[in-house]
N, C-alpha and C positions, 0 to 999 in steps of 0.2 A: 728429581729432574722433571719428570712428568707433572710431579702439582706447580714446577716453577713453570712450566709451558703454559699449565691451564689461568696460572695468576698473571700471568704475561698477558695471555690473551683478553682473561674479564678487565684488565686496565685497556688496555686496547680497545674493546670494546664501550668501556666508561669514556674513555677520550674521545673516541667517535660520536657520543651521545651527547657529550658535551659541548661537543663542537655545534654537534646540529642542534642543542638545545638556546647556545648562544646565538646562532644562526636565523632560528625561527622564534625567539624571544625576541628578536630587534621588532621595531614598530617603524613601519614605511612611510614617510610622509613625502607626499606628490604636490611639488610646487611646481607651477605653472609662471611663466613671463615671457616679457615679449622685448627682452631686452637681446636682438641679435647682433649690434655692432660687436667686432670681436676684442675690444678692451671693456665694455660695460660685462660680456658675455663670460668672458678670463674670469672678471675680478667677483663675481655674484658667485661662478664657482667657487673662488677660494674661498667665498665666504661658507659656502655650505660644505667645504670640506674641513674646515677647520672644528666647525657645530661637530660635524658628524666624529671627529677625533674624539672632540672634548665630551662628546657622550654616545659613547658605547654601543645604548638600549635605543638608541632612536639613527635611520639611515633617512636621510633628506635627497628627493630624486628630484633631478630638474627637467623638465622639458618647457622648451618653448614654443609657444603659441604665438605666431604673427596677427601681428593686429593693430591698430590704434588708441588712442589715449581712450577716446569715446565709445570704442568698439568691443562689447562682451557676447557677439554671440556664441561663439563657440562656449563658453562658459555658461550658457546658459543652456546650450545644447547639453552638456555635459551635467548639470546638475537635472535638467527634467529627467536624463536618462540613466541617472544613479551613479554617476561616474565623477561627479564633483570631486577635483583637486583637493587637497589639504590647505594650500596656501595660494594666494594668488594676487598678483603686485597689479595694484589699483591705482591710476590718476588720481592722487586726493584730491581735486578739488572735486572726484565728481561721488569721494563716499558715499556722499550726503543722498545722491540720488540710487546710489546701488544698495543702502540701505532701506530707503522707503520700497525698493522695489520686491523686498526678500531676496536679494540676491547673499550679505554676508548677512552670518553669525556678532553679533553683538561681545563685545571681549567681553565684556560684566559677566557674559556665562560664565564664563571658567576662572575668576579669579573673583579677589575682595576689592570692597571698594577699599581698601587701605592699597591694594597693589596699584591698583588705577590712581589713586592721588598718589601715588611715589613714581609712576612711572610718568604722569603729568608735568613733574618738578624739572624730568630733563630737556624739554625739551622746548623749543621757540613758541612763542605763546601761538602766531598764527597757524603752525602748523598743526599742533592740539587742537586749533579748532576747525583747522579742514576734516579733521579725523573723528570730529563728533556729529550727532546730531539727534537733538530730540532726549539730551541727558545722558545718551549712550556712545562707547566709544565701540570705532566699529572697525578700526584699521590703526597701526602704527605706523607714524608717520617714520620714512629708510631716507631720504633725499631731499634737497632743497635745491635753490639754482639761484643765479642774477642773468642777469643781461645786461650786453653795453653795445656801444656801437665799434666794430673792427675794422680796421682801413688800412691799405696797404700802404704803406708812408713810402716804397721807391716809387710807386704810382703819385702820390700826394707829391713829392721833391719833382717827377719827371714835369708835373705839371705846375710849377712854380709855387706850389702849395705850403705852405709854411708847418701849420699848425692844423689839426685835424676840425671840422665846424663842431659851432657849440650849438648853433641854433636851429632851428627850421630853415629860415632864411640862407643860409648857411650852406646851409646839406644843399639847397638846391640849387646854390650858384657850384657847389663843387661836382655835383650829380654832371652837370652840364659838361665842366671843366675837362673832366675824367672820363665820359664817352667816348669812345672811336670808333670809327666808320670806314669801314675799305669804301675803295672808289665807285662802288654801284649805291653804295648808300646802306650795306649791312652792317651787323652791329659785327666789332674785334674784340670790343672791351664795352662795359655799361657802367657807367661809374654807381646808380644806385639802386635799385628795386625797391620801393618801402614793402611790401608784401612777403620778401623773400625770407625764408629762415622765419627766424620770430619776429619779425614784423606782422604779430597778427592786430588782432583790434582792439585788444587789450594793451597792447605796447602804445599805439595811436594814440588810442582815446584817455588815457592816463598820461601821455607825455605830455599830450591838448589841455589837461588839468579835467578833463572830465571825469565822473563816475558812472558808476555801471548800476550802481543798486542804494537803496534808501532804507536803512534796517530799521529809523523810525519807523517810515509810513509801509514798510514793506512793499515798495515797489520797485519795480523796475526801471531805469531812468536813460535808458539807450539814447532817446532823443533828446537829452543837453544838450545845447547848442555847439558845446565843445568836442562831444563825440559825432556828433553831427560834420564839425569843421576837420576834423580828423580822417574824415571818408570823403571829402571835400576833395581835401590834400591829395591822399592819394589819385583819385580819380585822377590829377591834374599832372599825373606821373603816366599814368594810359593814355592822356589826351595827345601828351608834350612828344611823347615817344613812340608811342604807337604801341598800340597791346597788341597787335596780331604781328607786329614786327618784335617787342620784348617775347611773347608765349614763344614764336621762331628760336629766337635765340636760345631763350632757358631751356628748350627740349635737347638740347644736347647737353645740360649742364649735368655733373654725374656724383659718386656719392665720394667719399674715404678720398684716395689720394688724385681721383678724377672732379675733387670738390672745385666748382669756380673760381674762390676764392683763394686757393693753394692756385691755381691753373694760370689765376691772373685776367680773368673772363670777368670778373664783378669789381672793382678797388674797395667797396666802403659795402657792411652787410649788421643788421641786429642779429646778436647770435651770443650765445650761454657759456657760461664757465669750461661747459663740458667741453668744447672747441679745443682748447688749449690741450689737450691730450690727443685731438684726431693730427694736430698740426705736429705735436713730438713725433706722434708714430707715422705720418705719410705724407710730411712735409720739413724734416729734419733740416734743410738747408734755410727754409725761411727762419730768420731770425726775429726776436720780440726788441723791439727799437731799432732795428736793421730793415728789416721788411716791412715789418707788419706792426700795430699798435693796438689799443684798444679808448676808450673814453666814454663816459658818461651820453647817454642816448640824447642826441639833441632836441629841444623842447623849441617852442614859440618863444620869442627875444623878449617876453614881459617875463615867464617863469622860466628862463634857463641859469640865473642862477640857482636854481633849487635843481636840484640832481634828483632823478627818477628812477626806477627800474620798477622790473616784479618778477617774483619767484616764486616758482612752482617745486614739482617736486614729484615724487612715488610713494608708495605705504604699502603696505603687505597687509590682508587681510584674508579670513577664514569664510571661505563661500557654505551657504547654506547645502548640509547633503554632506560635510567632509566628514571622511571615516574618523580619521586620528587627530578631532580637534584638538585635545590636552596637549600632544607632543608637536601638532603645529603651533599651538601656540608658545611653547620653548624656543620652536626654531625663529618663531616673530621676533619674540625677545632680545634674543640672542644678534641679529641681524639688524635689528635697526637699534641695537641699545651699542652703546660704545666699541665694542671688535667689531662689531660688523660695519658700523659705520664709519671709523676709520679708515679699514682695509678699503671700501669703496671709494674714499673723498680720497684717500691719497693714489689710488689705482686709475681715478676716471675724472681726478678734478672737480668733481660737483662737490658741492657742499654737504657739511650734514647740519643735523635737525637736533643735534643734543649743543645745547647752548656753549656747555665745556669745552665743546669740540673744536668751536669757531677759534680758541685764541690758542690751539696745540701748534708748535710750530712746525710739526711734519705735515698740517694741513694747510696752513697759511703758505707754507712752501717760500719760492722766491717771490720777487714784485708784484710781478705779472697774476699770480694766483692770489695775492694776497689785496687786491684790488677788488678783486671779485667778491671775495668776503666782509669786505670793509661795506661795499654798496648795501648789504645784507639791511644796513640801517634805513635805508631808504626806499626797502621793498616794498612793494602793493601786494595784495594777495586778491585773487578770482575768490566772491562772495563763496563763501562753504555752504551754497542752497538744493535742495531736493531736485533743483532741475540745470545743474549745473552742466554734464555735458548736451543738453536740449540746447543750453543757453549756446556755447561753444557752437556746436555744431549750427544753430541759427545764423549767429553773428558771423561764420567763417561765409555763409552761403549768400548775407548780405553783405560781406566786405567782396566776393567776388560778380554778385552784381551789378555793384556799383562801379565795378573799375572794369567791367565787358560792358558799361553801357544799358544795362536791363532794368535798372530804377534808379531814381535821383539818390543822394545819400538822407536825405529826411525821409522817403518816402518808406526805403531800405528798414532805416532803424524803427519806423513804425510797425511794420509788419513784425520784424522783432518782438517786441511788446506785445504784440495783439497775438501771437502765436504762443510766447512761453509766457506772460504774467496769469492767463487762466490757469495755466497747468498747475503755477507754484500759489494760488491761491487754495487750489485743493488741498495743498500741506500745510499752511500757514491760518484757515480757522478754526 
């Protein structure tokens, strides 16, 4: 009886050891995002709970970081101070630049170049190459997107409005149409903002038929006459209506189920696939051909038969400094290779980035979703260069001085140029 106690106990005590040998065997990997809406927020968990099912020896932690597409300082706080993330979800267009800067880890560390050409094969050719630079891959690419133009169609019908515009000309006889004004002269309703949502300068200046960049001559080409006409445009949307009367209005505009265009404060908005999942979860009563619609971004009446968009997107990459690069980079894998990317595109409506993915029909969904993906064909992508959030962040600060009145639009896109084409000349001899 007594040696059954003592053999009782040394199992007891093996089970306890074992526990904690499984326990402190696990390998922590600390990913970092800034993804806080709460359906992108849901569904990046399931994805890392799933990883962490399906393997054991590795626990994937999430916390998020608030911040911007262009905006790493916290991370970079964190890597001078030894505290570098394991994982951390990058704007790919701006790889390019957080890799010149040593910010990530180069994948080619840790694997073969046989892994890298198989992991190559899955995916949309531009997104491979926001994720490269200089021969090396430095992130995989998790996300893709479109943009269209969205318009309330009871707004469009109340205003005798047929069919939603195709062209510039268009938008801005309906922009007119769809305003309303209480009796002092304030805005009720605005029927268009080009700036608002993703109306940024790259939706403009590509819908204008312009480009942004010359990979022959390696320059920068801001001042086309057509990205030029495009900040022209807009400005004549500040002039027409008034900016200190539109900035009035839009400061009351709010986020999720206080969005404008659920509220009925905006009729017609550029805005991304991801849209259609904010409008199931905090606009259930709007319906898609009852309400609301969506269609191809309107262009100038010479190029609107040619249908436009562009597609961005996120990537997951290994910041320089991470403790557990090998088991971050399973959870890479793993997340942006087909579970992971499906769980998101069908969780949050964006797209993914594994070519297969696009013709799954849990992904294409109904109409409405399967629109979005069809554009995929006629995406543009932001050049994958060393100074690509500089470039952003430039272009956004000259598309807002030109519509506040603070330089012409040539004089704007020049300072552009004269500010980032030195900088990406230092990466490019």
């Amino acid at each position: 009886m007594f040696g059954k106690k003592i053999l009782i106990g040394l199992l007891s005590v093996l089970l306890v050891l074992g526990s904690l040998t499984a326990v402190f065997g696990k390998t922590t990997v600390t990913f970092w995002h800034s993804h806080s809406g709460a359906v992108d927020r849901a569904s990046i968990q399931r994805i890392v709970d799933e990883f962490n099912k399906q393997n054991p020896d590795i626990e994937v932690k999430v916390t998020i970081v608030p911040g911007s597409e262009t905006d790493v300082s916290k991370l970079l706080t964190a890597i001078a101070g030894g505290v570098a993330p394991d994982v951390y979800l990058v704007d790919r267009f701006t790889a390019a630049q957080r890799a010149v800067a040593g910010v990530l880890e180069p994948l080619n560390n840790l694997t073969t170049s046989k892994e890298i050409a198989d992991l190559k094969k899955q995916y949309i050719g531009f997104a491979w190459d926001e994720a490269s630079w200089d021969g090396k891959v430095w992130v995989l690419p998790f996300d893709t997107d479109t943009r269209a133009l969205y318009y309330r169609l009871d707004h469009l019908k109340e205003a005798g409005l047929k069919t939603p515009p195709k062209t510039i000309e268009e938008l801005d006889i309906y922009a007119e149409k769809l305003t309303k004004k209480d009796p002092s002269g304030r805005f009720i309703r605005i029927g268009f903002i080009p700036w608002f949502n993703q109306g940024w300068h790259y939706t403009w200046g590509w819908a204008f038929g312009g480009e942004f960049y010359d990979p022959k001559t390696k320059k920068l080409t801001i001042t086309d006459p057509r990205i030029v006409k495009s900040f022209e445009w807009q400005k004549s949307y500040a002039d027409k209506f008034g900016m200190a009367a539109i900035q009035s209005f839009s400061s009351a505009f709010g986020a999720e189920a206080q969005d404008p265009f659920i509220m009925g404060m905006i009729s017609m908005k550029v805005d991304g696939d991801w849209v259609l999942s904010g409008l199931d979860r905090f606009a259930p009563n709007l319906k898609w051909g009852v309400h609301y619609g969506a269609t191809y971004i309107p262009r100038p009446a010479e190029l609107a038969k040619k249908p436009i968009t562009w597609a961005g997107g996120w990537s997951l990459g290994i910041p320089k400094g991470a403790k557990n690069a090998k088991a971050a980079f399973e959870f890479i894998k793993f997340a942006c290779g087909p579970v992971g990317q499906k769980i998101y595109s069908v969780d949050t409506l964006h797209l993914p980035t594994i070519t297969s993915l696009l013709k799954d029909p849990d992904i294409r969904g109904e109409k409405r979703h399967a629109f979005f993906v069809d554009l995929v064909r006629y995406a543009k992508n932001r050049p994958p260069l060393p100074v690509g959030a500089l470039l952003w962040d430039e272009l956004t600060a000259a598309r807002d001085a030109v519509i506040n009145g603070q330089k012409t639009p040539l004089k704007a896109c020049q300072d552009v140029e004269a500010r980032v084409q030195p900088e990406l000349d230092k990466f490019l001899k």
